[in-house]
C-alpha positions, -999 to 999 in steps of 0.1 A, spaced: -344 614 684 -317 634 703 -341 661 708 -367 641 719 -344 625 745 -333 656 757 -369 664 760 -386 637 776 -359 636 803 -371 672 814 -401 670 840 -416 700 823 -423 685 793 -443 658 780 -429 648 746 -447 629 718 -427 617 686 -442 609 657 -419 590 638 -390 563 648 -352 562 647 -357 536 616 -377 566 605 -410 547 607 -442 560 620 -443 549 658 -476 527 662 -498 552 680 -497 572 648 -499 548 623 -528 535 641 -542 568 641 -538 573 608 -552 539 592 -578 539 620 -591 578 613 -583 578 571 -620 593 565 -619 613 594 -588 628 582 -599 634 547 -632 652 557 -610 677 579 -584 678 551 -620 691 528 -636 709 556 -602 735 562 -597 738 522 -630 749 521 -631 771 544 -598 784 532 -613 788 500 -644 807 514 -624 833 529 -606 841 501 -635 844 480 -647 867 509 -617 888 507 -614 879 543 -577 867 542 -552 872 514 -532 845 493 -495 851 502 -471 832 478 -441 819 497 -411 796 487 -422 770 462 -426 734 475 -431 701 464 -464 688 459 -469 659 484 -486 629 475 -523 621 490 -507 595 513 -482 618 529 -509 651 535 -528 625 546 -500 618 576 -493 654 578 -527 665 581 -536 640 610 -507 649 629 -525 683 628 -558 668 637 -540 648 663 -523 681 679 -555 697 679 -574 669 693 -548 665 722 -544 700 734 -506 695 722 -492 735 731 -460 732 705 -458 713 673 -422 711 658 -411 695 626 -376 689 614 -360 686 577 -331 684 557 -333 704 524 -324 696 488 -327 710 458 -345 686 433 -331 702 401 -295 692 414 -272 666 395 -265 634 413 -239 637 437 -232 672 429 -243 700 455 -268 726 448 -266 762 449 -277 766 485 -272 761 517 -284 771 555 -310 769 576 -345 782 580 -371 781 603 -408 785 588 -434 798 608 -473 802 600 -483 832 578 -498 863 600 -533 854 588 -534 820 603 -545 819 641 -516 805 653 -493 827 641 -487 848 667 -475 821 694 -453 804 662 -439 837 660 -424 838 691 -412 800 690 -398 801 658 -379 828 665 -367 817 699 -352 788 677 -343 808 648 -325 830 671 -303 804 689 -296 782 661 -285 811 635 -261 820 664 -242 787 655 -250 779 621 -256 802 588 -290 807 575 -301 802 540 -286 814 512 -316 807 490 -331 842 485 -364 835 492 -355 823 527 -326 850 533 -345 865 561 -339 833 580 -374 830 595 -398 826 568 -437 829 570 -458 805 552 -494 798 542 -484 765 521 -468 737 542 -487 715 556 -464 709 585 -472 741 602 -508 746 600 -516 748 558 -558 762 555 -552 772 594 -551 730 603 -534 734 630 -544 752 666 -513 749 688 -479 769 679 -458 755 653 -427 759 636 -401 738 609 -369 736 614 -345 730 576 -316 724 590 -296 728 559 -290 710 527 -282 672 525 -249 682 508 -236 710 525 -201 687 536 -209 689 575 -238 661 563 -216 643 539 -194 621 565 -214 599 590 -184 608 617 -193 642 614 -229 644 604 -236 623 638 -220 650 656 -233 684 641 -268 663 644 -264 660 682 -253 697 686 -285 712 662 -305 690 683 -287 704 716 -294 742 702 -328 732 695 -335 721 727 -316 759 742 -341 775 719 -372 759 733 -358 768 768 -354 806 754 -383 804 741 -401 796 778 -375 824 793 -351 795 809 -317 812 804 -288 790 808 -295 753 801 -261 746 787 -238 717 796 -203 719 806 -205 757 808 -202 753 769 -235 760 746 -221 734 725 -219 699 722 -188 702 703 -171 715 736 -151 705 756 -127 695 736 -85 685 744 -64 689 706 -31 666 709 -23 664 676 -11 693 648 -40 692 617 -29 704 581 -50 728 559 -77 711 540 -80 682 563 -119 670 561 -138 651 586 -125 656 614 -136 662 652 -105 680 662 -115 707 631 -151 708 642 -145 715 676 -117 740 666 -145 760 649 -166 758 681 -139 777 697 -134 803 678 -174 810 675 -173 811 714 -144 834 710 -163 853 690 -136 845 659 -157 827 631 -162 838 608 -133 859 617 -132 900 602 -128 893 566 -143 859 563 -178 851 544 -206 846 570 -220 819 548 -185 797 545 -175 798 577 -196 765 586 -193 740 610 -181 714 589 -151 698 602 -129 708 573 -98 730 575 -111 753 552 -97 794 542 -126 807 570 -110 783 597 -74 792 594 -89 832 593 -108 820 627 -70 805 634 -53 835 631 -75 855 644 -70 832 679 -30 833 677 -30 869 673 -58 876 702 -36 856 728 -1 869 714 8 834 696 29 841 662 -2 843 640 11 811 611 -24 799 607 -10 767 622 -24 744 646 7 743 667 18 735 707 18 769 719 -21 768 702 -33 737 712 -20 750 748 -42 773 751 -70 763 731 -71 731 761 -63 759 787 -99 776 774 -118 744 758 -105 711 779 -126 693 799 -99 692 822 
């Protein structure tokens, strides 16, 4: 929804949503979709078998990707009419957005990964060139602020893919198209609404700098900051482990525009923008007292919040 909204309020675009902030369809496609059901299913037959024909021709290859989970016949049936939908409206960029998981995972306890990915059609599709170039527009500006997977199968950060329906699955889909994981639902920046809220409004705010790389637009940032987390004023010292909390998150935006975090030493992958005073913050910390000749305590003192609002205030 925050993308959207950034979106629709540019004159260059004309934005479409599919589905609602209650996380409904909005009406136009769940008319479409009751309304065109058969429709649907007979393109849904028509691209497997011609999928199928090709292979069988030796035509195209069968690349195995990332496993995924098997979606139901109501959902392709959504997903595979937003396609026919796209292709029926001469949409030019189709872009879906997740949250991962990791199904195997006990009940409130996190799974082995975390970090985003952006999947792209496989070469062999027709869109795939175009999707290239917009996924890695995104891919590009949004691993610049957050950590790509650690999930080996999606280490490369932009992943090909002949499977998901989402982006074109049996060559569905004719305009450019891309999804965007933004990470796993419980990675910690997603486990506190205070802070989810936030890092949702600044993924949505790269998003939207990566679509504008993506048409060669430069600088489209607010603020003079590529962040929403900035500008920031800190008035109040914050001790070591202390979780949830804005002053923390926007801390870590500093140091990532000061080039700081992860900081020389730190792991890439926990250094993440989570709003927790964590070992890869106070490295970023350090790392800030010692480049503007503050004694280097790892402590989020006066003489450090003094500069941090000389660099980062709004005022």
């Amino acid at each position: 929804q925050d993308l959207y909204n950034q979106l629709k309020n540019d004159p260059r675009f004309n934005v479409t949503i599919t589905r609602q902030a209650d996380g409904n369809y909005a009406p136009q496609f769940q008319n479409y979709f009751t309304q065109n059901h058969d429709a649907i299913e007979q393109f849904i037959a028509a691209k497997h078998s011609t999928m199928s024909d090709l292979l069988a021709q030796g035509a195209i290859q069968k690349v195995e990707g990332v496993p995924h989970n098997t979606v139901n016949d109501d959902i392709a049936v959504r997903l595979y009419g937003i396609n026919k939908w796209a292709n029926e409206n001469n949409i030019d960029l189709v872009l879906h957005i997740h949250f991962n998981d990791n199904p195997s995972r006990p009940k409130d306890n996190p799974g082995p990964y975390k970090g985003l990915t952006v999947y792209i059609p496989e070469s062999q599709y027709s869109n795939a060139l175009l999707s290239h170039a917009w996924g890695q527009a995104l891919f590009q500006t949004l691993s610049g602020k957050y950590a790509k997977s650690t999930m080996p199968e999606e280490s490369a950060g932009l992943v090909p893919d002949q499977d998901l329906i989402a982006i074109g699955s049996n060559n569905s889909l004719i305009p450019a198209s891309a999804l965007i994981e933004y990470g796993y639902v419980y990675e910690p920046q997603f486990l506190n609404q205070a802070i989810r809220s936030k890092v949702i409004s600044d993924l949505a705010y790269q998003s939207f700098i990566g679509i504008h790389h993506f048409f060669g637009d430069a600088a489209v940032y607010e603020n003079n900051f590529d962040t929403t987390f900035l500008p920031h004023s800190w008035n109040a010292s914050v001790a070591f482990g202390t979780a949830n909390n804005a002053d923390i998150l926007a801390l870590q935006a500093a140091f990532r525009n000061q080039n700081l975090f992860p900081a020389s030493g730190a792991e890439t992958f926990d250094c993440r923008m989570s709003g927790t005073f964590d070992p890869c913050t106070q490295f970023g910390l350090k790392a800030f007292q010692t480049k503007y000749a503050i004694q280097a305590t790892g402590t989020l003192g006066p003489k450090t919040r003094g500069k941090l609002n000389a660099l980062f205030s709004a005022q």
